[in-house]
TIVO-454739 format. One line per field, with one value per residue (C-alpha): residue number from 0; residue in three letters; y, z, x. Coordinates in pm, 1 decimal. Last residue first. Example, Ala and Ser with C-alpha at 12.3 -4.5 7.8 and 13.67 -1.06 7.14 Angstrom:
2
n <- c(1 / 0)
res <- c(SER / ALA)
v <- c(-106.0 / -450.0)
w <- c(714.0 / 780.0)
u <- c(1367.0 / 1230.0)
END
This chain:
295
n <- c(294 / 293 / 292 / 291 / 290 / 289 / 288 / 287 / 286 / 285 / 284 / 283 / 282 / 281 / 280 / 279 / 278 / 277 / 276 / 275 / 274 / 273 / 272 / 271 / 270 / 269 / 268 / 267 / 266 / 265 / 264 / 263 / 262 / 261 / 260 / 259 / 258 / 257 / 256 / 255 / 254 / 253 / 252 / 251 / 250 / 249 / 248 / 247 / 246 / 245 / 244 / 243 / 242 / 241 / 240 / 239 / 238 / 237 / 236 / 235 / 234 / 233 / 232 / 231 / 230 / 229 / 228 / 227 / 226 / 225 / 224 / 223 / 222 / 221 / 220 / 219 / 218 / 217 / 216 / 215 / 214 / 213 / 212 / 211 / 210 / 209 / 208 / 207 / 206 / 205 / 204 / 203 / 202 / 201 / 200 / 199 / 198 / 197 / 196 / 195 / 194 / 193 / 192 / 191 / 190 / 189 / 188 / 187 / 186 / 185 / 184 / 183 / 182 / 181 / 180 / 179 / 178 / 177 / 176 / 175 / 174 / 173 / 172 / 171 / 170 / 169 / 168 / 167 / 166 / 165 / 164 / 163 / 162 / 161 / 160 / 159 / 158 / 157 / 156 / 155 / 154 / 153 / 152 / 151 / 150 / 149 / 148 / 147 / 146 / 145 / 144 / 143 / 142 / 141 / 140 / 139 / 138 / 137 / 136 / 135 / 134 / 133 / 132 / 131 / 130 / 129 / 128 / 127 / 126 / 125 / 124 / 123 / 122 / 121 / 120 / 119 / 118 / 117 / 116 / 115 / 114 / 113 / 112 / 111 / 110 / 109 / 108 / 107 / 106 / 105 / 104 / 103 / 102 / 101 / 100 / 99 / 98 / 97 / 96 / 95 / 94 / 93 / 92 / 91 / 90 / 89 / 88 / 87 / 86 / 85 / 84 / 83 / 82 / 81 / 80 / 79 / 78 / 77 / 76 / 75 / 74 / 73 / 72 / 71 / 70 / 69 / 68 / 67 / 66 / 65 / 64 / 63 / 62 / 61 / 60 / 59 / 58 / 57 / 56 / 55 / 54 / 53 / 52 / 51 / 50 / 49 / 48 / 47 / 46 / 45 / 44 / 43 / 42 / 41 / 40 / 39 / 38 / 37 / 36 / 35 / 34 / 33 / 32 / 31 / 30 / 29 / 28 / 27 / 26 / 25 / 24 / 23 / 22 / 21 / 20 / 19 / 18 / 17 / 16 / 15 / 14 / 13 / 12 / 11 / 10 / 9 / 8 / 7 / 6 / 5 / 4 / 3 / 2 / 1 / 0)
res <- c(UNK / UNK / UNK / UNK / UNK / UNK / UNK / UNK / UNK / UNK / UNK / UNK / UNK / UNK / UNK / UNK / UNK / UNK / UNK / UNK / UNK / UNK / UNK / UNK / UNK / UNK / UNK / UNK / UNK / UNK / UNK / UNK / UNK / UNK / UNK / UNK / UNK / UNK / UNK / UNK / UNK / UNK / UNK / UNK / UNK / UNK / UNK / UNK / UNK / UNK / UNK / UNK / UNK / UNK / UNK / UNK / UNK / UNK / UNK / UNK / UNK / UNK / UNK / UNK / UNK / UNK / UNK / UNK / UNK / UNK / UNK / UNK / UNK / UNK / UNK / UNK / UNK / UNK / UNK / UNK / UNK / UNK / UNK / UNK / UNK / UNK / UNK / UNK / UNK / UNK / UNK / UNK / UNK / UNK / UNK / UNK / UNK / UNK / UNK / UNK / UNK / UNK / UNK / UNK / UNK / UNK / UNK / UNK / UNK / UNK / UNK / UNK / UNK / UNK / UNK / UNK / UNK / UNK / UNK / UNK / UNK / UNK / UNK / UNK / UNK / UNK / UNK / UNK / UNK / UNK / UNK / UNK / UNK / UNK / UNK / UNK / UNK / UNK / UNK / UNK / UNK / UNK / UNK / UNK / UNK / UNK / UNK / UNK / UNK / UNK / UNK / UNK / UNK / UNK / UNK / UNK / UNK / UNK / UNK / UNK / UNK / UNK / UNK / UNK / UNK / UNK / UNK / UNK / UNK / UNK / UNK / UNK / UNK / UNK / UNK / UNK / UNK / UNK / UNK / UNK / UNK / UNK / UNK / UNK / UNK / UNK / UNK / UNK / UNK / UNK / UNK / UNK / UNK / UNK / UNK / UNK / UNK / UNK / UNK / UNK / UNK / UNK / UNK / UNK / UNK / UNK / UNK / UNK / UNK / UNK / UNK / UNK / UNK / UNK / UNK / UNK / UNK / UNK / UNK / UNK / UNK / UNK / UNK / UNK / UNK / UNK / UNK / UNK / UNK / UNK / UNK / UNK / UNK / UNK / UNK / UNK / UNK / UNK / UNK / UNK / UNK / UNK / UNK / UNK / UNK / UNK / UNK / UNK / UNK / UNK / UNK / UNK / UNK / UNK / UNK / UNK / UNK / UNK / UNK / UNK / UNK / UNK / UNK / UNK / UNK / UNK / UNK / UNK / UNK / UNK / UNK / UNK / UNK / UNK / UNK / UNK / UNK / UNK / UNK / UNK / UNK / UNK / UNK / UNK / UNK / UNK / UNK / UNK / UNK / UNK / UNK / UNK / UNK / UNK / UNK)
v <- c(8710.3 / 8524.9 / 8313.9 / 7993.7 / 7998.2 / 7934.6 / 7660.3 / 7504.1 / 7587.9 / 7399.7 / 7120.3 / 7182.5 / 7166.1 / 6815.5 / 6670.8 / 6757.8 / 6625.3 / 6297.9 / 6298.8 / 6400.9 / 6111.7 / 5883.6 / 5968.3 / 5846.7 / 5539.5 / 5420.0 / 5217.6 / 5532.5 / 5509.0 / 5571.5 / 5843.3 / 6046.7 / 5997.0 / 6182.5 / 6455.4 / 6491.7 / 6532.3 / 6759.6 / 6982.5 / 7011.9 / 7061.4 / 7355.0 / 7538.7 / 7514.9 / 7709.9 / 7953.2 / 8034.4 / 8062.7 / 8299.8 / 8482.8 / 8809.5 / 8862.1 / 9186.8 / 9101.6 / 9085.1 / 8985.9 / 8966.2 / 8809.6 / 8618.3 / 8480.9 / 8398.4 / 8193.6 / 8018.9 / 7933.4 / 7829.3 / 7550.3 / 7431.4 / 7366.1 / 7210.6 / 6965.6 / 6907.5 / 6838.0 / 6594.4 / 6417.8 / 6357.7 / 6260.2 / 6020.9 / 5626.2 / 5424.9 / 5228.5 / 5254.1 / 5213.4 / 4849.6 / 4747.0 / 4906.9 / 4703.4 / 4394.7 / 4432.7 / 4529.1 / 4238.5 / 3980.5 / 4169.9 / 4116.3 / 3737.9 / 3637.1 / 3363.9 / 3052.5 / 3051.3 / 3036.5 / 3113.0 / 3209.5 / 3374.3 / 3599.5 / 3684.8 / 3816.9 / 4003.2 / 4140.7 / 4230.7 / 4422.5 / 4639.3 / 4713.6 / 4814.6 / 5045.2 / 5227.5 / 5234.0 / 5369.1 / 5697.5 / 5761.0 / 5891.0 / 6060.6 / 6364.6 / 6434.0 / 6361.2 / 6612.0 / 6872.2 / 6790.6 / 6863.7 / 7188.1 / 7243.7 / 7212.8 / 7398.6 / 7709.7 / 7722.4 / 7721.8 / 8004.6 / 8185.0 / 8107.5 / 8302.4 / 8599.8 / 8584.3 / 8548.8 / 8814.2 / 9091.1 / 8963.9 / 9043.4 / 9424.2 / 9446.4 / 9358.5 / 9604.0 / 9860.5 / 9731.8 / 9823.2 / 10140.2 / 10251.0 / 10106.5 / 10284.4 / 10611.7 / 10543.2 / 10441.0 / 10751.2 / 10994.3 / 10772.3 / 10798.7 / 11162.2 / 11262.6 / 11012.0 / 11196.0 / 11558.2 / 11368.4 / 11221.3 / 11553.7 / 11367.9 / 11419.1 / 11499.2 / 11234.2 / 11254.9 / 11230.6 / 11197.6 / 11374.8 / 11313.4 / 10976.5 / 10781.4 / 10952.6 / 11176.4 / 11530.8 / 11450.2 / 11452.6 / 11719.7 / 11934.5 / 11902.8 / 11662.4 / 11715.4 / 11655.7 / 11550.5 / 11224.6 / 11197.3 / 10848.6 / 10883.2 / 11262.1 / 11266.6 / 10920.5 / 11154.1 / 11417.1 / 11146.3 / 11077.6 / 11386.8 / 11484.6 / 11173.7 / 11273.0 / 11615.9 / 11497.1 / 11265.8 / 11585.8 / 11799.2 / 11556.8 / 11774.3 / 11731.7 / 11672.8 / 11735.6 / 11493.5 / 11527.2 / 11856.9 / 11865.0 / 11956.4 / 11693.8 / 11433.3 / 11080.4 / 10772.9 / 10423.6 / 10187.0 / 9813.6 / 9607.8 / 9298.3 / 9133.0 / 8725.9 / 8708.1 / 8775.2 / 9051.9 / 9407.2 / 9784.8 / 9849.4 / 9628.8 / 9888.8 / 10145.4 / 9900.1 / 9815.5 / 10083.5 / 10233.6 / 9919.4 / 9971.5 / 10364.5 / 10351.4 / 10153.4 / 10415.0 / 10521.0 / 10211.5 / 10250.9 / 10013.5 / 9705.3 / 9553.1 / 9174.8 / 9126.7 / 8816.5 / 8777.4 / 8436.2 / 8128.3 / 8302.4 / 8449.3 / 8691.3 / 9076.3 / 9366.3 / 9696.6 / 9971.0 / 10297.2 / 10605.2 / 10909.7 / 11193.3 / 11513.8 / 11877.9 / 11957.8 / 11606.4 / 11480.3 / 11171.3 / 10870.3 / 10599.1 / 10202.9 / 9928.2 / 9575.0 / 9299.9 / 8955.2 / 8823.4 / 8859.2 / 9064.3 / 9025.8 / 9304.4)
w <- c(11124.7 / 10911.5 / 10551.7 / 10728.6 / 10783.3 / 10408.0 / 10441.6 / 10776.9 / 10579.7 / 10232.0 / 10474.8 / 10604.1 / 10330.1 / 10208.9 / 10582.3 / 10511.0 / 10185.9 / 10331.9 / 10616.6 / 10324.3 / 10151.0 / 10410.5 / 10544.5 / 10238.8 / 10230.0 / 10591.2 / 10796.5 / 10968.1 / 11315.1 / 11108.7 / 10916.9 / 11228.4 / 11357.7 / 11111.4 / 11094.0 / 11504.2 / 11458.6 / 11193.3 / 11323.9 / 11631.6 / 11389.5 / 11268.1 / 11605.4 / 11716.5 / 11347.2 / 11419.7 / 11776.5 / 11617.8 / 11379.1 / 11579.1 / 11615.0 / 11977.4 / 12080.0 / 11931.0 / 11536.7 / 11432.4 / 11588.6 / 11306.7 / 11241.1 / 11590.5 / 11562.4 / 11282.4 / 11441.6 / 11763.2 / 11550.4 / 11338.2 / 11691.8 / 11829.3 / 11525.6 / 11549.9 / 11925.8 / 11872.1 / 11569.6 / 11750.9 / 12027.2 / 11829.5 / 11605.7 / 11699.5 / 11501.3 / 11766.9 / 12017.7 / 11775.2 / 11659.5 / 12049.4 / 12109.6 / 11746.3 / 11890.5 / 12226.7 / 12080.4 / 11858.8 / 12178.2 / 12343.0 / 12091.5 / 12064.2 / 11691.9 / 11710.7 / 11451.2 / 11073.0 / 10871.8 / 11167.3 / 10930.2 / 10707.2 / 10983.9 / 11147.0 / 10822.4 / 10779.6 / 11210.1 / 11062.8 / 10762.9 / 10965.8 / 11268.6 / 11004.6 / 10831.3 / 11163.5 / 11299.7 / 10954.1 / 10979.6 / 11304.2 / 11193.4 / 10844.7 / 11018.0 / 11231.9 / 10901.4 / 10683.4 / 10999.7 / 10930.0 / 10591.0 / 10638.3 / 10867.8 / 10652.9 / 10360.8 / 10609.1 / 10710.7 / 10352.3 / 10282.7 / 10623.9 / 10515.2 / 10170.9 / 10324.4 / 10608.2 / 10343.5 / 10130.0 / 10402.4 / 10570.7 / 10196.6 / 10252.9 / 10656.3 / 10508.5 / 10289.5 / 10547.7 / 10793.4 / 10519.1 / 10431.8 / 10744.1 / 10808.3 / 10505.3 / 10666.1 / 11030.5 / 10937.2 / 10711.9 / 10985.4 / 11230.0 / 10982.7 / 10942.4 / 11370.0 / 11396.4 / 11170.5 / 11333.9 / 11697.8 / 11584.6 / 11439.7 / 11234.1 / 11327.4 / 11015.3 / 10804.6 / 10772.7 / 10462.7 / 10500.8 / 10360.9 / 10531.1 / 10601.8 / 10300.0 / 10152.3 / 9889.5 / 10007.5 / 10022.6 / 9674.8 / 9567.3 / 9820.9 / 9673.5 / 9827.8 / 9584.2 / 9894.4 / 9668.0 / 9765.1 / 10014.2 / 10105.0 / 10501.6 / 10484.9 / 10164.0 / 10383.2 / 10676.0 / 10522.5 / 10366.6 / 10736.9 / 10796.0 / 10562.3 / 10658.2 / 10979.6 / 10934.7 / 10705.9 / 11012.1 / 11244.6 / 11002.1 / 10931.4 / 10695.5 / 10738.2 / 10428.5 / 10453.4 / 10456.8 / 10481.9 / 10385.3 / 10075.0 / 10184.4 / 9961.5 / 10215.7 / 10066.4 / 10305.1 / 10230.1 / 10438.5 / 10341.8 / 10574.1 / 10501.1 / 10776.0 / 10840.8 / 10947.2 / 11282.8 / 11520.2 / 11290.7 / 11289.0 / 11638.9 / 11633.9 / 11356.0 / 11605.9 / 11874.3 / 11578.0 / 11440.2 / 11818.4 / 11875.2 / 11502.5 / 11599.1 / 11682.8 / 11354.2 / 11153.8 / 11009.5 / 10887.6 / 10608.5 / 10640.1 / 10517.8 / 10908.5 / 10890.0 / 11115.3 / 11224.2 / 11393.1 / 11463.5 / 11251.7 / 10929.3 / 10657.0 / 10387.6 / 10437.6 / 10303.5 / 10406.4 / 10237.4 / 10392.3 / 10198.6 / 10362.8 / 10186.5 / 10363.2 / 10279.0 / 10502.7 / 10581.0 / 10259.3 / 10247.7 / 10073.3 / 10188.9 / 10090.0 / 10232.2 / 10149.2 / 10305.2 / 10341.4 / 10699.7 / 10626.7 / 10916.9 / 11075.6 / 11158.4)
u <- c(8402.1 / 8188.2 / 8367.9 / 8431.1 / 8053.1 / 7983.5 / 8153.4 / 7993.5 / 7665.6 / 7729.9 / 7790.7 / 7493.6 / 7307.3 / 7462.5 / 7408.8 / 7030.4 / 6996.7 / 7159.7 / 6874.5 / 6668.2 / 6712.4 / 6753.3 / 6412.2 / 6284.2 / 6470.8 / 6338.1 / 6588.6 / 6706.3 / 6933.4 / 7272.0 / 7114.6 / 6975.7 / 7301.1 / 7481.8 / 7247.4 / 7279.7 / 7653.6 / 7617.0 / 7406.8 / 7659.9 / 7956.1 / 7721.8 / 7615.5 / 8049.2 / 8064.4 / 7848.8 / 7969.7 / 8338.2 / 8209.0 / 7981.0 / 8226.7 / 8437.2 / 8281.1 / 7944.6 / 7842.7 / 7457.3 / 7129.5 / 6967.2 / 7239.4 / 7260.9 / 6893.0 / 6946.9 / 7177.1 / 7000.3 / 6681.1 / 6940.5 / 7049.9 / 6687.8 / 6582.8 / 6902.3 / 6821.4 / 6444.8 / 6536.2 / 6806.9 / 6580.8 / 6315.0 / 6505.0 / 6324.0 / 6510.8 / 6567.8 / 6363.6 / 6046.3 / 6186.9 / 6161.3 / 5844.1 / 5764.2 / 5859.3 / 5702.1 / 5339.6 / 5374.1 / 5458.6 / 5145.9 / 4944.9 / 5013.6 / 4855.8 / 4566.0 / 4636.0 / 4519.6 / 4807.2 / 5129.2 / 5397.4 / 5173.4 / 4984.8 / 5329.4 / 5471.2 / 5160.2 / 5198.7 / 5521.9 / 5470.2 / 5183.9 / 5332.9 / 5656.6 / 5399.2 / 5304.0 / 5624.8 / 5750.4 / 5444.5 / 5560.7 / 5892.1 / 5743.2 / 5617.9 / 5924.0 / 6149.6 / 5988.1 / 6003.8 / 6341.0 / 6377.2 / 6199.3 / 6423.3 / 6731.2 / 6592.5 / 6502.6 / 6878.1 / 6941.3 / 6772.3 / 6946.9 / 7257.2 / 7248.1 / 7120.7 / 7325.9 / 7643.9 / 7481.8 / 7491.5 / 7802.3 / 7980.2 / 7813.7 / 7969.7 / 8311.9 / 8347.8 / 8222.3 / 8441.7 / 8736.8 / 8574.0 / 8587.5 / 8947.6 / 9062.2 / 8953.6 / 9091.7 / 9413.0 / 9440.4 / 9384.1 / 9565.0 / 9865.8 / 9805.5 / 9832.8 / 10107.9 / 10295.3 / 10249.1 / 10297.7 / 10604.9 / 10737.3 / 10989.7 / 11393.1 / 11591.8 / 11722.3 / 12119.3 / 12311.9 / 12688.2 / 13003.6 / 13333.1 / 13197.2 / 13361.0 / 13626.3 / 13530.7 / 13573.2 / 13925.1 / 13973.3 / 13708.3 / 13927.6 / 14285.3 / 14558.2 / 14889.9 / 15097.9 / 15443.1 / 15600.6 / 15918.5 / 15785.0 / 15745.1 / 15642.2 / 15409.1 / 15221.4 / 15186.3 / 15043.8 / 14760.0 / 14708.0 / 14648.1 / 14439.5 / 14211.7 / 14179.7 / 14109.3 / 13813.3 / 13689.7 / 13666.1 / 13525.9 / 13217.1 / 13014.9 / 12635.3 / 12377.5 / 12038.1 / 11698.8 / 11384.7 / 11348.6 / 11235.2 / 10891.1 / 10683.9 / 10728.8 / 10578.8 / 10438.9 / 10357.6 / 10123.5 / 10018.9 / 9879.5 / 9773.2 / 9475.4 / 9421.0 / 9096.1 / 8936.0 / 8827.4 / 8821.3 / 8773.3 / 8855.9 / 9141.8 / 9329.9 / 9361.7 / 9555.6 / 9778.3 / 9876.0 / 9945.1 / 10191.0 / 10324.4 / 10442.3 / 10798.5 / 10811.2 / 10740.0 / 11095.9 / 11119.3 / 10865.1 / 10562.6 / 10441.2 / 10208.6 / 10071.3 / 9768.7 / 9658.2 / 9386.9 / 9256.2 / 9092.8 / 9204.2 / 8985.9 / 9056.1 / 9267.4 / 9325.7 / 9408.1 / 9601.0 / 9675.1 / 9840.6 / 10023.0 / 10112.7 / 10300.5 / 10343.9 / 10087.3 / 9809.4 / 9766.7 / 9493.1 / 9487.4 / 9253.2 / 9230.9 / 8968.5 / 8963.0 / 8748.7 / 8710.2 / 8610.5 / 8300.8 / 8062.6 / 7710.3 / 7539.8)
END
């Protein structure tokens, strides 16, 4: 199956009195690179996040988004800090003593100095949490790879049409190669036949010139090569994803197309063939694009 590198998956699940939600997004980067938006209080667990969310993708540039809700109230609670609260009072004892001022120090007065009354998280149940964020992970990555596995659907599709479009242009071009040896033979042993009026033409010296015009625009190597490359992508998309994706294959298979294309033109002194020698560096262009897209 061959993948996109777009995608977007989302899950929600409630695992107890707890919500977690996963958001995954991503488009297409050479590697993978995967950006993690998470509470701090889950950062013990981004090396697991991580691992789990490698079995869902290879390449692309990933957004992670994950936010969490505790319905149990008890989160949080509030602890009383005797030992700073003394310290305060008798400080405040001490300042009564050294300016002869009334100790008028009530409660709600003391109670707010910083630290005598602080908020402290209780310790999660790591295992409990992890236990819901894998959950989650593992939904929206589903429908993530699924996501992705539907766009690879139309981009093989797609490819694979214009795969056939190249080689039929090139199948064009193996039929019309012999076809301009034949018609230069021709244009040159007329060109002979003016120049010399009514005197014997040397075979052999023809035969030599167009040998010599054959060798070079001769385009059979570049023809077998290019065939042999578009074949070796369409198979890959037949047989689809492998540990590491066919994205980087596809794309090595479509600077080599393009490479034979372009000397194919440069060797071409026939205007047909230049056409689709052109029409074929157009498709494959449209190819090498396309291919951007596959994991």
């Amino acid at each position: 199956m061959v993948c996109s590198m777009t995608g977007f998956g989302r899950s929600e699940i409630t695992e107890g009195e707890r919500k977690y939600i996963v958001e995954l997004k991503s488009v297409n980067n050479r590697y993978l690179d995967i950006n993690i938006k998470m509470p701090k209080k889950f950062n013990a667990f981004e090396s697991a996040i991580r691992s789990e969310l490698k079995s869902y993708m290879k390449r692309g540039k990933v957004d992670v988004y994950i936010s969490y809700e505790d319905f149990s109230q008890s989160e949080s609670k509030v602890k009383y800090n005797k030992a700073i609260a003394q310290e305060y009072y008798n400080f405040l004892k001490e300042m009564s003593d050294d300016f002869g001022l009334d100790n008028d120090v009530r409660i709600s007065v003391l109670s707010r100095f910083p630290e005598v009354f602080t908020m402290e998280e209780e310790e999660l149940d790591e295992e409990e949490v992890w236990s819901g964020i894998k959950k989650a992970l593992d939904l929206a990555g589903a429908q993530f790879l699924e996501s992705r596995k539907r766009e690879g659907e139309f981009l093989s599709k797609d490819l694979t049409e214009k795969l056939s479009g190249m080689l039929e242009n090139v199948e064009f071009i193996t039929e019309r190669s012999p076809q301009i040896i034949e018609e230069y033979k021709g244009k040159l042993r007329e060109k002979i036949q003016d120049l010399l009026e009514d005197k014997q033409i040397d075979e052999n010296r023809l035969a030599m010139e167009v040998t010599l015009y054959a060798d070079k625009v001769c385009v059979d190597e570049e023809l077998t090569r290019l065939r042999s490359h578009i074949e070796a992508t369409r198979d890959a998309l037949k047989v689809g994803d492998d540990k590491d994706g066919i994205g980087r294959k596809l794309d090595f298979l479509a600077q080599e197309m393009n490479r034979e294309a372009n000397t194919i033109l440069s060797k071409s002194t026939d205007l047909k063939i230049s056409d689709r020698g052109i029409a074929l560096k157009t498709d494959i262009e449209k190819v090498r694009e396309q291919i951007q897209n596959i994991e």
